[in-house]
VOGU-3710 file (C-alpha; in Angstrom, 3 decimals, decimal comma):
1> xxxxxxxxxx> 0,000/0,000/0,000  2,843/2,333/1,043  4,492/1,442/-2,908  1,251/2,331/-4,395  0,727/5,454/-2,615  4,005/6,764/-3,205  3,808/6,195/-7,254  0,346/7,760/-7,177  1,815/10,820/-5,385  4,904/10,692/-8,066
11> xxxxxxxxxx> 2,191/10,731/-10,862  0,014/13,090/-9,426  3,097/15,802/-8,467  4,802/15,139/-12,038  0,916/15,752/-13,743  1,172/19,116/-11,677  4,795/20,422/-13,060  3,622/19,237/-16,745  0,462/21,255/-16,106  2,830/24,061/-14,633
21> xxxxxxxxxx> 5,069/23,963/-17,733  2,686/24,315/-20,041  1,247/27,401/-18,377  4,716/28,909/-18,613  5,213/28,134/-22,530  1,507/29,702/-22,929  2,742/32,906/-20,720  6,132/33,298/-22,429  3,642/32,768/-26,156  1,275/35,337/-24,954
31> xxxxxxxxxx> 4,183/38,044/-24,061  6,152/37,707/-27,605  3,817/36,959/-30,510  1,693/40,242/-29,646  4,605/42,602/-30,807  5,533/40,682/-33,781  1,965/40,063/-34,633  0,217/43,124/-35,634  -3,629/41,744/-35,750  -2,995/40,419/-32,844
41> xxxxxxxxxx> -1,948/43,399/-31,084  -4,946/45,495/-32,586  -7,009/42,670/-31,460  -5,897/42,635/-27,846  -6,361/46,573/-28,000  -9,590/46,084/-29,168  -10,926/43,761/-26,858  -8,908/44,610/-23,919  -9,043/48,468/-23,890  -6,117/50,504/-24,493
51> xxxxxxxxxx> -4,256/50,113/-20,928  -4,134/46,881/-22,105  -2,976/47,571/-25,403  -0,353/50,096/-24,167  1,227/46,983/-22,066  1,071/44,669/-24,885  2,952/47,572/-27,007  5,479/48,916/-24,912  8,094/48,401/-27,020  10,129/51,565/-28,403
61> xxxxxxxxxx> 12,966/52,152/-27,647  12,848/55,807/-25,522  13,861/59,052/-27,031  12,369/62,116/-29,607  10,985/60,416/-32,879  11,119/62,636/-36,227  9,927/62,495/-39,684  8,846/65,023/-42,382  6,626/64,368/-45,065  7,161/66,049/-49,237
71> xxxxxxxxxx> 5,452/69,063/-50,007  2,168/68,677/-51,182  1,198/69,929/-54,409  -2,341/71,183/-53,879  -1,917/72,913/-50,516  1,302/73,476/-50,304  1,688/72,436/-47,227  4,476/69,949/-45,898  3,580/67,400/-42,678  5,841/66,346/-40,148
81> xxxxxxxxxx> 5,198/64,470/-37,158  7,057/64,243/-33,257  6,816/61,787/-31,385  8,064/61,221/-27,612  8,360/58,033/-26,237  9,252/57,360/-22,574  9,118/53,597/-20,495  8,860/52,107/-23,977  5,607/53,610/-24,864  4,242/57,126/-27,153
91> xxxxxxxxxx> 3,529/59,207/-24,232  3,209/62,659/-26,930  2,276/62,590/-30,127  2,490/66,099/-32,466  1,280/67,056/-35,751  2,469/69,824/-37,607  3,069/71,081/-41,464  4,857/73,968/-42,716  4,570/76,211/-46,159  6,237/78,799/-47,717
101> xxxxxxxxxx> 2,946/80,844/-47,418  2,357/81,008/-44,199  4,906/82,748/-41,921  4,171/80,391/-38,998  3,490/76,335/-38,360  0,113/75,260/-39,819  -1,370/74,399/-35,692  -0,222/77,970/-35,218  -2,159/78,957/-38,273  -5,003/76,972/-37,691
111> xxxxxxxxxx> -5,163/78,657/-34,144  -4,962/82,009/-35,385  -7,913/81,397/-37,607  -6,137/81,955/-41,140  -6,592/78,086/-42,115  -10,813/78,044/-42,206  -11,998/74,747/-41,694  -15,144/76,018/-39,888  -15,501/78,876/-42,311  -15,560/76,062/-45,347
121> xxxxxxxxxx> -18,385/74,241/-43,285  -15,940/71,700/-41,252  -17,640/70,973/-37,429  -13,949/72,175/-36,197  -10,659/73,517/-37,046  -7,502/71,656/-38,033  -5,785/71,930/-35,288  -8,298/70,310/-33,174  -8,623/67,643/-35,512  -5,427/66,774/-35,030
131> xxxxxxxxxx> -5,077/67,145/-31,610  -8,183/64,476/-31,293  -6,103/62,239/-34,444  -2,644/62,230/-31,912  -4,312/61,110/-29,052  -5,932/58,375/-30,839  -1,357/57,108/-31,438  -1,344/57,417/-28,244  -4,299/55,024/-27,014  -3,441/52,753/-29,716
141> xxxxxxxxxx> 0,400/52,875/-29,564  0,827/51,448/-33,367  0,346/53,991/-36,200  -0,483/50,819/-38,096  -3,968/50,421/-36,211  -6,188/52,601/-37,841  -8,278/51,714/-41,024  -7,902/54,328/-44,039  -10,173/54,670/-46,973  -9,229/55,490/-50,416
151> xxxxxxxxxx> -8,592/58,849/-49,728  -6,319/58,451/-46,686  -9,449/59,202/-44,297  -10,704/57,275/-41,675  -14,248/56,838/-39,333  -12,397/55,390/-36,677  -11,675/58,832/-34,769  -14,882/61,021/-34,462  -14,849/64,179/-35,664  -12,281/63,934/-37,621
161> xxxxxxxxxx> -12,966/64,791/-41,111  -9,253/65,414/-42,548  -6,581/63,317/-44,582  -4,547/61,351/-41,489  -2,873/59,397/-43,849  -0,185/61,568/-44,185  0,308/61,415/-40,228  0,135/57,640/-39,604  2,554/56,837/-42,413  4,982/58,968/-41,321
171> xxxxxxxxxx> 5,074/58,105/-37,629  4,937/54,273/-38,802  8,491/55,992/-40,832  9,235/57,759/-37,835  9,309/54,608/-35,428  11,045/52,944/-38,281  13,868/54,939/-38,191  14,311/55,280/-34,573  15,426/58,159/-32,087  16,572/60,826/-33,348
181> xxxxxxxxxx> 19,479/63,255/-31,715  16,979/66,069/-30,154  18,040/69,717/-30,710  18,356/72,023/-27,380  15,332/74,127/-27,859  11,427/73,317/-26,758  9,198/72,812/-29,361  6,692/75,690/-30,406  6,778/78,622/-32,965  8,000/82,117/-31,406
191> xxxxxxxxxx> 7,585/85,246/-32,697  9,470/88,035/-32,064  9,336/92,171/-33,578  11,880/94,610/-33,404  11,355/97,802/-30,789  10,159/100,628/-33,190  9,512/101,268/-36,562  12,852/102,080/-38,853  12,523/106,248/-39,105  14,203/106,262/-42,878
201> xxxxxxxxxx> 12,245/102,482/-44,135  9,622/102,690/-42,415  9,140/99,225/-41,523  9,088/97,406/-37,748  11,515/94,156/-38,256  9,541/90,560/-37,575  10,709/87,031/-36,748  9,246/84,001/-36,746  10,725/80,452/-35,465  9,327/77,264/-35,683
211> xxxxxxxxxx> 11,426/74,514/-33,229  10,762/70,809/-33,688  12,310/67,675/-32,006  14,014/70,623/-30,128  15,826/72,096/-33,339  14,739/74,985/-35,838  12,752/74,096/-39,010  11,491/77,158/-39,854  12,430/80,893/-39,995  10,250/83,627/-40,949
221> xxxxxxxxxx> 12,348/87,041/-41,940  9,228/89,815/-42,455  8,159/93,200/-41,285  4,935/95,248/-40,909  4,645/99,040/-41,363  1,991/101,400/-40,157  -0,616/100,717/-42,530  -0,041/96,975/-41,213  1,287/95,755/-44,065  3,408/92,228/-44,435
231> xxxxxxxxxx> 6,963/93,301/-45,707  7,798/89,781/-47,126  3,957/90,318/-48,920  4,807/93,653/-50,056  8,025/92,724/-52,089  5,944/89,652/-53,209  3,326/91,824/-54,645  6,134/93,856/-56,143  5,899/96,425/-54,035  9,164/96,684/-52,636
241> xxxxxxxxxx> 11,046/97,191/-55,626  14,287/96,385/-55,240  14,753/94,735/-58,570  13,939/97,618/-60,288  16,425/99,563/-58,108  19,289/97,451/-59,705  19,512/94,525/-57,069  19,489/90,730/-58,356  16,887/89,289/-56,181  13,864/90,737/-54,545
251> xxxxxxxxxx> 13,253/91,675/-50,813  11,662/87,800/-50,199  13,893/86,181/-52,402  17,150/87,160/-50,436  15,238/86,818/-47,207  14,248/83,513/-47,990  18,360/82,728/-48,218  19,002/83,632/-45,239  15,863/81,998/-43,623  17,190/78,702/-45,515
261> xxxxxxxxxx> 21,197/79,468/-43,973  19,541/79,924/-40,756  17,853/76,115/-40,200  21,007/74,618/-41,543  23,417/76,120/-39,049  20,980/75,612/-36,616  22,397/79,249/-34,871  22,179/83,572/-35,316  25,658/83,633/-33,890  26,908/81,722/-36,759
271> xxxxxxxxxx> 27,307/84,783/-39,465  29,245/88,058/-38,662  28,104/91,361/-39,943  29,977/94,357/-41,455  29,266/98,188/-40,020  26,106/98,351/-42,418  24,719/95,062/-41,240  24,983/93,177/-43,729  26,913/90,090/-44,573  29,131/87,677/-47,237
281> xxxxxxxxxx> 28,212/84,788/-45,785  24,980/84,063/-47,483  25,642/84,145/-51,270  22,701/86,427/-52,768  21,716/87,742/-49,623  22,506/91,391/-50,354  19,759/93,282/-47,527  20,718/94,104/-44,257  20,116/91,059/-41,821  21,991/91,643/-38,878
291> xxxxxxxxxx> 18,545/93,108/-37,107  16,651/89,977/-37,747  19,372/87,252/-36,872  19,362/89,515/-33,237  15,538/89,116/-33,463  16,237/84,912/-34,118  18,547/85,240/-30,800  16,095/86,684/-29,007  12,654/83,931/-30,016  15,295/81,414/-29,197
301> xxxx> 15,534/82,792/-25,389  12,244/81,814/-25,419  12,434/78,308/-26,196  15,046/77,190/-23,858
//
């Protein structure tokens, strides 16, 4: 009787570590296949809310995440999306676009009023479209997980009645890529004017800087006179004249140069001036610039 019992117990304890392995190869299944498995991941988010899904997904590697989109030919505008990621997961998500027709970043616009989305009949502006179409990255932690039609919309976010296409694809690129090396500024546009109107030009200088993943990607060289006019619009309309007054480029065009100098070098110190304020570091840029790079100095006080 005492055999028996013992080889029953043997059975019985060696049925219970089988049993117990088994659970562990299930366990060790359930935590790896979800992050190589997309529909399964969406699945689990689905059904499992997205705490659950943020678990299942926590995955990246921390760090600022950057990617810009091309220009696009209709509007002009150009996308380009932030992401942060800390403990493995998207805890910020931002959507942006920039043009050469607006001075500022297109939430800035949007926020100002200039883009019109409610004024065309949309329930909302962009900028709170987006907002709601970053949060939904967030919940969802894959840019993958969201359902697109034809025209790179989607019903899955409500209220949202713009492309997102654009967005998704190029976090998806973003995350692809992988952190990148974050510049030392915060993120945001600044905007900046000069004290007083000029007594012989007329004109009050104006900045504009657009920071993203903590470096510059935009600069804005204008002014505005007392009529309220937009200097870089002026010599645009041909106002300005400086063509006809024997120069090779116009007002914009040489600002633009310097604008362009300016996000590559990533810093106003980076160009000396002469007595006139003016400079030979930026081929074609003939005007004087040495108010406005002070101006850059000063929006980028801001954003440390």
């Amino acid at each position: 009787m005492k055999k028996a019992s013992i080889i029953l117990s043997s059975a019985l304890l060696l049925g219970v570590l089988a049993g117990c392995g088994s659970n562990n190869d299930a366990n060790s299944a359930n935590k790896t296949e979800p992050a190589n498995n997309a529909a399964a991941t969406n699945t689990n988010a689905t059904n499992a809310g997205s705490n659950d899904a943020s678990a299942e997904q926590g995955k990246y590697q921390d760090g600022v995440y950057y990617a810009q989109g091309e220009v696009d030919a209709d509007s002009g505008w150009q996308s380009y999306v932030t992401l942060t990621v800390a403990g493995g997961k998207i805890t910020e998500a931002k959507w942006n676009a920039l043009s050469e027709k607006a001075p500022v970043d297109k939430v800035t616009y949007s926020k100002e009023g200039k883009y019109g989305m409610k004024a065309g009949g949309a329930s909302s502006e962009w900028h709170e479209q987006a907002e709601k179409v970053e949060q939904f990255l967030i919940e969802k932690q894959d840019p993958k997980a969201i359902t697109l039609n034809d025209e790179g919309k989607t019903d899955a976010i409500a209220g949202v009645s713009v492309h997102v296409s654009e967005f998704f694809n190029l976090a998806d690129q973003a995350l692809t890529a992988g952190p990148v090396a974050a510049g030392p500024y915060k993120d945001g546009t600044y905007h900046v004017e000069g004290a007083a109107f000029d007594e012989h030009s007329g004109w009050k200088d104006t900045v504009d800087v657009v920071v993203a993943a903590g470096k510059i990607v935009k600069v804005n060289f204008s002014g505005v006179n007392d009529k309220g006019e937009d200097k870089k619009q002026y010599s645009i309309d041909g106002k300005y004249g400086m063509k006809a007054a024997g120069s090779q480029g116009e007002w914009h065009e040489e600002a633009a140069k310097a604008e362009a100098y300016l996000v590559e070098k990533q810093d106003p110190a980076a160009v000396t001036f002469n007595e006139e304020g003016k400079t030979d570091a930026i081929a074609g840029a003939t005007i004087t610039l040495q108010p406005h790079f002070e101006l850059v100095t000063k929006a980028l006080e801001q954003a440390k």
